[in-house]
C-alpha positions as CSV (number, residue, x, y, z in Angstrom):
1,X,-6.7,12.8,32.3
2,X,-8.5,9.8,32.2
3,X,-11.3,11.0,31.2
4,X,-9.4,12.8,28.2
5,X,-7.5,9.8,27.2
6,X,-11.3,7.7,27.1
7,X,-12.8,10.0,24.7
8,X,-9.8,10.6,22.6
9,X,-9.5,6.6,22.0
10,X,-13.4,6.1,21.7
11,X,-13.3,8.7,18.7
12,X,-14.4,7.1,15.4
13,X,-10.9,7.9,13.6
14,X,-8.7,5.9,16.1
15,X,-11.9,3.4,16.2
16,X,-11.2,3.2,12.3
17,X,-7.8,3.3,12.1
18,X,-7.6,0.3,14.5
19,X,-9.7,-1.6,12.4
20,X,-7.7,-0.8,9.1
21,X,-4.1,-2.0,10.7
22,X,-6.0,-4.9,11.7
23,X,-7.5,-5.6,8.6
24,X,-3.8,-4.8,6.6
25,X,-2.3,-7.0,8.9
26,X,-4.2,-9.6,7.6
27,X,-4.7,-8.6,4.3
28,X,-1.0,-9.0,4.5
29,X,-0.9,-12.1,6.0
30,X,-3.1,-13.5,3.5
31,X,-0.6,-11.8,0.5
32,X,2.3,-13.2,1.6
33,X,1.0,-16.7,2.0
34,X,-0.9,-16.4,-1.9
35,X,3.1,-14.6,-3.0
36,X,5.2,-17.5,-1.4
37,X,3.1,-20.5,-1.8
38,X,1.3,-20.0,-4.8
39,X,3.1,-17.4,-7.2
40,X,6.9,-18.1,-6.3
41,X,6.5,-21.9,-7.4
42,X,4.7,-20.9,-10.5
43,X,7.4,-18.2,-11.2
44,X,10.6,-20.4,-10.7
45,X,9.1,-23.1,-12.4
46,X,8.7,-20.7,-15.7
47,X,11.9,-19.6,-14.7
48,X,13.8,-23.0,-15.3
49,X,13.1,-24.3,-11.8
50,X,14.3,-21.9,-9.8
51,X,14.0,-21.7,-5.9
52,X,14.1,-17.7,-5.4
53,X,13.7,-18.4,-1.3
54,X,16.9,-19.5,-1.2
55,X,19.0,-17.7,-3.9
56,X,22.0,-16.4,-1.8
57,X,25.1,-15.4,-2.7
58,X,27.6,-17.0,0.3
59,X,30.6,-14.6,1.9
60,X,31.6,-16.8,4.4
61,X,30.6,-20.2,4.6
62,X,29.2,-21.8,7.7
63,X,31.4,-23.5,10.3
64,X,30.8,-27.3,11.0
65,X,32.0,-28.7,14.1
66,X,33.7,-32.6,13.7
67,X,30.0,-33.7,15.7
68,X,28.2,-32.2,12.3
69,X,26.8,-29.3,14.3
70,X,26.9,-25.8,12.8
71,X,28.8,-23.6,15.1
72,X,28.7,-20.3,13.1
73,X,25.8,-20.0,10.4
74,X,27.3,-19.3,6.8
75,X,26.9,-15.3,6.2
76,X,25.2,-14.9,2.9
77,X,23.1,-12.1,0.8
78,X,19.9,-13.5,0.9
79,X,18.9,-11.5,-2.6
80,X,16.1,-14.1,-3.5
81,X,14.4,-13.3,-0.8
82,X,14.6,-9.7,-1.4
83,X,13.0,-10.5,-5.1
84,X,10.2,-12.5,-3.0
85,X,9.4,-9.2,-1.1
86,X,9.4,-7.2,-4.4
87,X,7.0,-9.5,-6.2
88,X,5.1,-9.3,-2.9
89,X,5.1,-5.4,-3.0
90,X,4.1,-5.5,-6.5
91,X,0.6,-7.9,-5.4
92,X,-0.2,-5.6,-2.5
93,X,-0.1,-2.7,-4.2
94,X,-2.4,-4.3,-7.4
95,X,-4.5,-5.6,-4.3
96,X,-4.9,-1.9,-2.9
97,X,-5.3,-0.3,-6.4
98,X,-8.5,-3.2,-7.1
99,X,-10.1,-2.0,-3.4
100,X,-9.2,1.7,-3.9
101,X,-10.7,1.6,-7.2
102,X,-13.9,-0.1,-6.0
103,X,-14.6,1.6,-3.0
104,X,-14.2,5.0,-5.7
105,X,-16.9,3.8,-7.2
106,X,-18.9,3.0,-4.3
107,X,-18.8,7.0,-3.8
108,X,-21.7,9.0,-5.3
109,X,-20.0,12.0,-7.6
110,X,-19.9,15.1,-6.8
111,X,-22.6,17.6,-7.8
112,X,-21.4,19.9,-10.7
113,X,-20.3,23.5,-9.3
114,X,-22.9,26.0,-10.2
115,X,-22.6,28.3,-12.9
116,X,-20.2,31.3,-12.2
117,X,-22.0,34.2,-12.4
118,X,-20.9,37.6,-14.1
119,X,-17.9,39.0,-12.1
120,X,-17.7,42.1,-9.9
121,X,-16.0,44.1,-13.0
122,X,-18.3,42.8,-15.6
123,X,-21.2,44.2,-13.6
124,X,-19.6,47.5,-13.2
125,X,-18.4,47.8,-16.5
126,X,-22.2,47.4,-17.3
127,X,-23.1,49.8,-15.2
128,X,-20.5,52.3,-16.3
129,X,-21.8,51.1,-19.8
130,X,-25.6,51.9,-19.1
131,X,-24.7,55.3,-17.4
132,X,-22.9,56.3,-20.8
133,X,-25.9,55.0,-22.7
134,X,-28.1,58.4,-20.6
């Protein structure tokens, strides 16, 4: 079973698929850092200054103790930073679409399909034509 288990991980798909989450995970490390530190501060500052990181709308707000500690975090909907993952969705996928693309053209196109020939009832049709014919 050992064995088994040995050749099945030393195949070249999960060899390859390894090597793809690794290289997504940080392809995606390097996206999120290029979405929150470069884009977002470009984006709320066309967008009248905006922080969109912390654009929340509060339901409760947080407790605070007579020390100043917090004792219970305020609950909020955190919808900016849902609108950070969306712009974020939007690079990766562009990012994926450039490297599909590219590696597309990398391929070498495929050869033309060779010319169809007559079909089975076009040559018996000239057959039953050519028997007529004597």
């Amino acid at each position: 079973m050992l064995k088994e288990f040995k050749n099945f991980i030393m195949t070249g798909n999960v060899i390859d698929f390894a090597v793809a989450v690794i290289m997504a995970t940080a392809l995606g490390l390097v996206i999120n850092g290029f979405v929150g530190d470069i884009i977002m501060p470009i984006v709320g500052h066309f967008a009248g200054g905006l922080d969109f990181a912390s654009m929340a709308i509060t339901l409760d707000p947080a407790v605070i103790a007579a020390d100043g500690s917090v004792t219970t975090p305020a609950n909020q909907i955190r919808y900016g930073a849902w609108v950070n993952s969306i712009i974020n969705l939007i690079i990766v996928g562009f990012v994926m679409f450039i490297m599909v693309k590219a590696y597309n053209k990398t391929k070498a196109p495929a050869p033309e399909a060779a010319p169809a020939g007559p079909s089975q009832e076009d040559l018996l049709a000239e057959i039953r034509d050519l028997l007529k014919k004597q």
